[in-house]
C-alpha positions in Angstrom: -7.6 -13.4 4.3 -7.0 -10.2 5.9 -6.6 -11.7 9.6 -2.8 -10.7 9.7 -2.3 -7.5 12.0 -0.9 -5.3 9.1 -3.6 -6.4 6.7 -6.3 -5.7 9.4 -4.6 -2.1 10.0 -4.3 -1.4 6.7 -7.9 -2.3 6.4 -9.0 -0.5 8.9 -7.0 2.6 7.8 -8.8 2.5 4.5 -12.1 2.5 6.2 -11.1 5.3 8.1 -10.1 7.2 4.7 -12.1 8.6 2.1 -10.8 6.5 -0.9 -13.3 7.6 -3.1 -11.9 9.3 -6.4 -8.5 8.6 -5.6 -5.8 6.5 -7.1 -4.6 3.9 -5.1 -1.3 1.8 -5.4 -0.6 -1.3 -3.6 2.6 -2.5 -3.4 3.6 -6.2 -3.0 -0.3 -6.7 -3.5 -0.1 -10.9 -2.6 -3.8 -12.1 -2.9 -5.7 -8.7 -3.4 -7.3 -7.9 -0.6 -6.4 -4.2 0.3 -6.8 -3.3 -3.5 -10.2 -4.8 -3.4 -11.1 -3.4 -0.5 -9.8 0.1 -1.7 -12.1 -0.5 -5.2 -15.2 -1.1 -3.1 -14.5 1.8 -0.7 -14.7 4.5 -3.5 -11.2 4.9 -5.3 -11.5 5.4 -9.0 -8.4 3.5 -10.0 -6.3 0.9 -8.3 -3.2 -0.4 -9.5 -1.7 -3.4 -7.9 1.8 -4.7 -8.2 3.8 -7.8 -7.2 6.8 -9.6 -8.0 5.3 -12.9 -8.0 3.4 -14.6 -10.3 1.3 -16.5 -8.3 0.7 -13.6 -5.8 -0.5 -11.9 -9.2 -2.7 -14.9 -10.5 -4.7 -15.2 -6.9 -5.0 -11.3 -7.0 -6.7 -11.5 -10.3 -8.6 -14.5 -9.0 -10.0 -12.6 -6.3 -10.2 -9.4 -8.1 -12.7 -11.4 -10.9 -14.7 -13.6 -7.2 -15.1 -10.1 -6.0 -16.7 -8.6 -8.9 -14.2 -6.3 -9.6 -14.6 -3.7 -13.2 -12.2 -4.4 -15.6 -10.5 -0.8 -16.3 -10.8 0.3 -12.5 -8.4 -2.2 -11.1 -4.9 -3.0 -12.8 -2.5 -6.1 -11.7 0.6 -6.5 -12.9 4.0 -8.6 -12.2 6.6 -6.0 -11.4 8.8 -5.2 -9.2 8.9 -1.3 -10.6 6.4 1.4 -10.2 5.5 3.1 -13.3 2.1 4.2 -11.8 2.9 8.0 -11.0 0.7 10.9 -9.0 -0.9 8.6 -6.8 -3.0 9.9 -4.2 -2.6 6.8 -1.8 0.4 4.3 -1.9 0.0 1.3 0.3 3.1 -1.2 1.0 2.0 -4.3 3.4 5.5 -5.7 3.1 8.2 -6.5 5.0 10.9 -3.9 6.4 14.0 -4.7 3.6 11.4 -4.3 0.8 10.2 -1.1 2.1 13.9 0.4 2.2 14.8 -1.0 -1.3 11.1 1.1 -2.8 11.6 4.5 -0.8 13.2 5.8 -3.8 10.7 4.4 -5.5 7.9 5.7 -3.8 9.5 9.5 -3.5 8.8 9.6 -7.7 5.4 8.1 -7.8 3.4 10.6 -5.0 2.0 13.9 -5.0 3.0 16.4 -2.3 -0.6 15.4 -1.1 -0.1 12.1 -1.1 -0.7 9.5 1.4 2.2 6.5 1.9 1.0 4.0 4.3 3.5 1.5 5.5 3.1 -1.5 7.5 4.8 -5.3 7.6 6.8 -3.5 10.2 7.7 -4.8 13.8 8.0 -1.9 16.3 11.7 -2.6 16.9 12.0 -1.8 13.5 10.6 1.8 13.6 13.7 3.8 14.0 15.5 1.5 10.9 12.6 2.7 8.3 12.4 6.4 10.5 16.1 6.8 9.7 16.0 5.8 5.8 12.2 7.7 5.4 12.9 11.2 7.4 14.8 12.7 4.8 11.6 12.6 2.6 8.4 11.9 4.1 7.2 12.9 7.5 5.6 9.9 9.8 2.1 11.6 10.5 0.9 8.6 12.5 2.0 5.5 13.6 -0.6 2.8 14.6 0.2 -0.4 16.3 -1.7 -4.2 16.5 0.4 -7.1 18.3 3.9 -5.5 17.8 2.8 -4.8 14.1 2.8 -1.3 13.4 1.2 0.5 10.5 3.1 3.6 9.9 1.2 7.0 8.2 3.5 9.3 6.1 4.0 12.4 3.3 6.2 13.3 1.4 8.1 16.4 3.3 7.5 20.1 1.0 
């Protein structure tokens, strides 16, 4: 529904964004919303992953109530990122998940990438700084009712 503090600062980081002609990943994509969202705010492909089934079926549900294209948003049941060179990878998911896809996520950016994590309580930042730092750098880090949404890039 979006009301959760990490969906709402996700959302609002994508507003604050420009989207528009980028490819967007979202990662453990449950019901749809931030790859919706990123499809409305301008980005010309959005691929949206999840390891459950039903997460996938209400994200296509939603995807088709929202009047998404077919061919500008793809939805599949995975727990593997195939989608490469994406200019915006978002992961609203919980802290383990995020340090099992790091590896992950280091082969499917660009240097110019954006990797926006959130699902993350702020006594959890120094866990996810000390598995990320060796790749990305943690540009900003933005915080909603001990949720935190943290901004990074992958380190040149």
């Amino acid at each position: 529904t979006g009301t959760h503090p990490t969906t709402e600062l996700c959302l609002h980081w994508m507003a604050q964004n420009n989207l528009c002609h980028k490819t967007v990943v979202d990662v453990g994509c449950g019901s749809g919303i931030l790859a919706i969202a990123a499809y409305y705010l301008g980005a010309s492909f959005v691929y949206a992953i999840d390891h459950d089934l039903l997460a996938i079926q209400a994200a296509e549900m939603n995807a088709q109530k929202n009047g998404v294209a077919k061919g500008k948003l793809q939805i599949v049941c995975t727990d593997q990122l195939d989608q490469s060179h994406c200019d915006v990878l978002i992961a609203n998911i919980l802290l383990h998940p995020l340090l099992e896809y790091k590896k992950q996520f280091v082969n499917v950016v660009k240097p110019s990438s954006k990797i926006i994590l959130s699902g993350i309580l702020e006594n959890q930042l120094e866990q996810l700084s000390q598995v990320y730092l060796s790749d990305f750098t943690i540009d900003q880090v933005y915080s909603k009712n001990e949720w935190l949404l943290v901004e990074t890039s992958l380190r040149h």
